[in-house]
Steps between C-alpha positions, in 0.01 A plus 500: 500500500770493264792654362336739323293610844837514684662723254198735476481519889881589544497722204198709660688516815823646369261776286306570841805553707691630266226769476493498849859607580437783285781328200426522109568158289838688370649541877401143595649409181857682588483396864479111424730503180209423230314737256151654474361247310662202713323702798160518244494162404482357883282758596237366291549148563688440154841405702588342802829494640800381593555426853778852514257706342273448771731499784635892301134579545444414853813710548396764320135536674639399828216239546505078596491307180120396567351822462600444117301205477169667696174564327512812709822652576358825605430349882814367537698826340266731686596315829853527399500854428304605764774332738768675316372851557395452823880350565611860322327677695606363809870523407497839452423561863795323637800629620823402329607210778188342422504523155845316516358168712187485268740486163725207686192321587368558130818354341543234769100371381612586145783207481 
């Protein structure tokens, strides 16, 4: 492997999520700062980069910074979304009381 394989791997990953998570290359663009082409040019394994770009993307898909580096994001995204609906759904049939503990315990495991 080399530089070349890691930059086409990551690159496919954004493209794949990005797809995904239902975003065009000119939203991802405006949510991490960049342009289309920036957002182009790593999806095709032309760019890599720099250690706040990814860490804007992670943010942005709501994902670990691994899955960017997976030959096959789609499992781990999948698994992620799947847990985030099902979480939706569940919230949604709470009462207000409980909605309250569940958002203290979210932001205590979010520090």
């Amino acid at each position: 492997m080399d530089s070349s394989d890691i930059k086409n791997i990551f690159g496919s990953s954004v493209q794949e999520i990005r797809k995904a998570v239902g975003l065009s290359q000119e939203k991802l663009a405006e949510l991490i700062g960049k342009d289309k082409n920036t957002i182009n040019r790593i999806g095709t394994g032309v760019n890599f980069v720099t250690s706040d770009t990814y860490a804007s993307l992670c943010n942005v898909f709501n994902i670990h910074p691994s899955v960017l580096m997976s030959e096959k994001p789609h499992f781990l995204l999948k698994e992620h979304i799947d847990y985030r609906d099902k979480i939706n759904q569940l919230l949604k049939t709470l009462p207000a009381e409980k909605l309250k503990e569940i958002y203290n315990i979210l932001t205590v495991m979010n520090k």
